[in-house]
N, C-alpha and C positions, 0 to 999 in steps of 0.2 A: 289947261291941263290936258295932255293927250292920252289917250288909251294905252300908250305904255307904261306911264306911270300911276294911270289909274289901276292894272294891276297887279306892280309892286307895294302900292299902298296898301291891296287886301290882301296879298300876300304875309306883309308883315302882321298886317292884324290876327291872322289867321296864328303865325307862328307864335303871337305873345296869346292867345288864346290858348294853343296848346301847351305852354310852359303852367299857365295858371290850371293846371286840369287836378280834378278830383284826387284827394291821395290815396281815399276806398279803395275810388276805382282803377288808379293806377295797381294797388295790391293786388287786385284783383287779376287784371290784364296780365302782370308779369311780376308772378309770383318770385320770393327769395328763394335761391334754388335750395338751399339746408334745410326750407319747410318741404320741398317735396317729399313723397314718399318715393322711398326702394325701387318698387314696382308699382305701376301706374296701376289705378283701378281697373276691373274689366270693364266691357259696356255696360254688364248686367247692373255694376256698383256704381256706376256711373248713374245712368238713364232709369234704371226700375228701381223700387223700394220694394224688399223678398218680404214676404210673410209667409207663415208657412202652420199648414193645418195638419196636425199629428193623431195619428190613429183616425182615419177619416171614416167613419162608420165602419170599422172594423179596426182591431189593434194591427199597430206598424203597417198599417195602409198609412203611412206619410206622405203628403204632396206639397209642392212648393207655388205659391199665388207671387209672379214678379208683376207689381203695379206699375205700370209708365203713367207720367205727368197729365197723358190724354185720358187716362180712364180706362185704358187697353188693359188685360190681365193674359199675361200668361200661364201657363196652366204642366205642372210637369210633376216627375215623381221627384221626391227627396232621395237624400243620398242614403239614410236610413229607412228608405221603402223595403220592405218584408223581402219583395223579389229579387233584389240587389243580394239577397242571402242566399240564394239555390244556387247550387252547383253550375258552373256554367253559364251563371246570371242569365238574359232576357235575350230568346231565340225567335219570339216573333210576337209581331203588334196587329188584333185584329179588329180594325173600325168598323165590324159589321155587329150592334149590339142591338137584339130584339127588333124590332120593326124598322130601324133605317142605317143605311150605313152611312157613317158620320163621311166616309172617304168623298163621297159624292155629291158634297154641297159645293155649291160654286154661288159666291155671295157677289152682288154686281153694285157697281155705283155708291154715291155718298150715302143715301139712305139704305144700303146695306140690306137688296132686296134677297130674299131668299134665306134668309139667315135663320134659323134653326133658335127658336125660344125654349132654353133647358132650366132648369130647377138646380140645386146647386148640389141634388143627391143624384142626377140624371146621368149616366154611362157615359163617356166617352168614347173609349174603346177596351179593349183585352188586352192584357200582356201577359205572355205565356212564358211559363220557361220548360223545363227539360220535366218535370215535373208538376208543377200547377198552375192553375190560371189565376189572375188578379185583375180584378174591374177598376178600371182608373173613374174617378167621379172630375164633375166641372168642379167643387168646392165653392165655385160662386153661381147663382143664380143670374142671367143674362143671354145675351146673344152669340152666339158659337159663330166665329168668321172666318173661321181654319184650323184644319187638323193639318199636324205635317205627316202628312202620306211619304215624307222621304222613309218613315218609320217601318212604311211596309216593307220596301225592298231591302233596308236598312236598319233591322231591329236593334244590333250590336251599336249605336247610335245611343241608343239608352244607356247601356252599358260603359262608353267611354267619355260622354258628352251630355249627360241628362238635364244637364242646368244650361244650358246653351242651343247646337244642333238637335239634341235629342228633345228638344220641348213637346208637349203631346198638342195642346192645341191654345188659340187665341179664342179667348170670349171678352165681350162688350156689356159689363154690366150696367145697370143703370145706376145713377152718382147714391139714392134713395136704398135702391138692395146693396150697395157696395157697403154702404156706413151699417147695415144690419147685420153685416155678415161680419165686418173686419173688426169686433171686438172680439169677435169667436177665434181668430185666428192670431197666433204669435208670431213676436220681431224677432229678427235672423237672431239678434243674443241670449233672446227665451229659449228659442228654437235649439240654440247649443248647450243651454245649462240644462234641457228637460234631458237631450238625447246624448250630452256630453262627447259631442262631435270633435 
């Protein structure tokens, strides 16, 4: 037998291999196009699971916790946040709260040196409007790995994008605080019968 027909013969094995494949996982692969939806999910509905903590140590201090698969949390205000009601909505974001400014952490490497251990009542930063100020809280107790300081230059960011570009910051909780806290907080469809979104 010579080397050429030695790989037409795995060729064809290959090809009756792929005819006998999975019919899950065919469904899965290539979906019927009448089950898709309209509109594709966003990434957020995609890749995060929302939960969302309402009146967060103060009424209509609403914020929204997006969990990624890693254990990552992102951290931002709801769309029924108090401040989202003042005239004008949200004119600027200020990450300097009591003793550190949140702006100025710069967290390095896999072990995620430098990182900032907050309490899940701990500040974040300010958001201001034309009118009042409002303390954004972590909501989860963990590691702070980033604030989006686009926020600073870019407060209106809040305003047109809050669940997305305008997120306030990423914390890393650990798997032990995350199960403590996440009975406390509600799923996107509690989230909308409490606040009738």
């Amino acid at each position: 037998m010579n080397e050429h027909s030695v790989d037409e013969t795995n060729n064809a094995q290959e090809q009756e291999e792929h005819k006998v494949e999975d019919p899950e996982l065919r469904r899965l692969l290539v979906p019927n196009p009448e089950d898709l939806p309209l509109t594709p999910p966003s990434s957020v509905e995609a890749n995060f699971v929302s939960y969302f903590a309402p009146d967060f140590m103060k009424p209509e201090h609403d914020q929204y916790i997006y969990r990624h698969a890693n254990g990552l949390c992102v951290i931002g205000l709801a769309p029924t946040h108090v401040a989202f009601k003042d005239e004008g909505g949200i004119t600027a974001v200020d990450f300097n709260v009591g003793k550190s400014d949140r702006s100025g952490i710069k967290v390095t490497g896999k072990r995620k040196k430098n990182a900032q251990h907050l309490e899940s009542n701990s500040a974040l930063c300010k958001v201001c409007s034309k009118d009042a100020t409002y303390i954004v809280r972590c909501c989860v107790k963990g590691s702070l790995l980033e604030v989006n300081d686009r926020l600073i230059k870019q407060p209106e960011l809040l305003n047109s994008a809050a669940d997305r570009e305008g997120y306030i910051a990423i914390i890393m909780p650990k798997p032990a605080d995350w199960l403590k806290v996440k009975d406390s907080l509600l799923g996107l469809e509690e989230y909308k019968k409490l606040r009738e979104v």
